[in-house]
N, C-alpha and C positions, 0 to 999 in steps of 0.2 A: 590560434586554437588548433589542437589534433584532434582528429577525425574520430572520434571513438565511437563510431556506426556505420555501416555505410549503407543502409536503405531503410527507408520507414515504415516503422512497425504496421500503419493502419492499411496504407496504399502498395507496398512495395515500390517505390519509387526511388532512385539516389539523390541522398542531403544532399544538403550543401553548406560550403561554412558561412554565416553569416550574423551581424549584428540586426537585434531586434530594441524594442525600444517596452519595458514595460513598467509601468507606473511610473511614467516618469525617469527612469533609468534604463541605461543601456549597457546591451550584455552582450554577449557571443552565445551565439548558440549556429546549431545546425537543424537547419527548415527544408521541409520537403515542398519542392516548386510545384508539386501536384496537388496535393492536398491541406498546405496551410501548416500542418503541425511542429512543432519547435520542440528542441530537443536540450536539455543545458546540462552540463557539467556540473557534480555539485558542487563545485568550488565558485561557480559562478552565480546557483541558488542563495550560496552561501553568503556571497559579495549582496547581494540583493538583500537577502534577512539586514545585514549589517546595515546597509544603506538606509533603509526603512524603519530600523531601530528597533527590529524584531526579534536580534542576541546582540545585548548587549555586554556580556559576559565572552565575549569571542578577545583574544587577541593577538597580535599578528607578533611571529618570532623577529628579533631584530640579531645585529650584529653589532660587536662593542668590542672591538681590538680584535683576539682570536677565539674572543668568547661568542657564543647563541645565547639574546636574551629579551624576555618577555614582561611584559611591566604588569602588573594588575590594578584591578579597577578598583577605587578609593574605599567601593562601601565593602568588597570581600576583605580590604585589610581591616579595617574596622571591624565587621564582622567577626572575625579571628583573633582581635586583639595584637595583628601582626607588625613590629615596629622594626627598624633598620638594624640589623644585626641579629636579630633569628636567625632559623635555619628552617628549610624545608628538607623532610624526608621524602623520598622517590620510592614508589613501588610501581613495580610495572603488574599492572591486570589485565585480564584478553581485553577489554574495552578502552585499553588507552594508559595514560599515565594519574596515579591517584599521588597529589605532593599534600603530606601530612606536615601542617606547621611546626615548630616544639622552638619554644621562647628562652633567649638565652640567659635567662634567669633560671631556669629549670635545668639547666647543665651544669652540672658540680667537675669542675675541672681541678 
């Protein structure tokens, strides 16, 4: 884990890097040895929602030869009516990436 603080907001005191344990699960974070308080990355929040089955809509990019690629979860294909050999359209928006289905039945080639 990198440091991304280096004294704590309540006490001014210097973190430290360290594993905490909560609900059950264990995360990295940075604790201040004076005053208790815990600090986490939200990538590490974000591991914790997961874990806890709090976004199940989350999922993790992979790797497949020289390609980046992402699987989706059963009921969004459903949802969408998405079957193997669609396409998804990409548009990038300030909040992220918006991928627009469009069914390869609906493409007049």
């Amino acid at each position: 884990m990198k440091k991304f603080m280096k004294n704590c907001y309540k006490c001014n005191t210097e973190v430290k890097i360290t594993t905490t344990e909560k609900e059950g699960i264990k995360l990295n974070c940075l604790k201040c040895p004076n005053c208790g308080e815990e600090y986490f990355t939200s990538s590490e929040l974000t591991k914790f929602d997961i874990l806890k089955g709090k976004k199940q809509l989350i999922r993790k990019f992979g790797t497949l030869g020289d390609s980046t690629v992402m699987r989706f979860p059963t009921n969004i294909l459903k949802d969408f009516n998405i079957k193997p050999g669609d396409y998804g359209v990409f548009e990038k928006k300030p909040e992220g990436i918006l991928i627009k289905p469009v069914h390869s039945k609906d493409i007049k080639l």
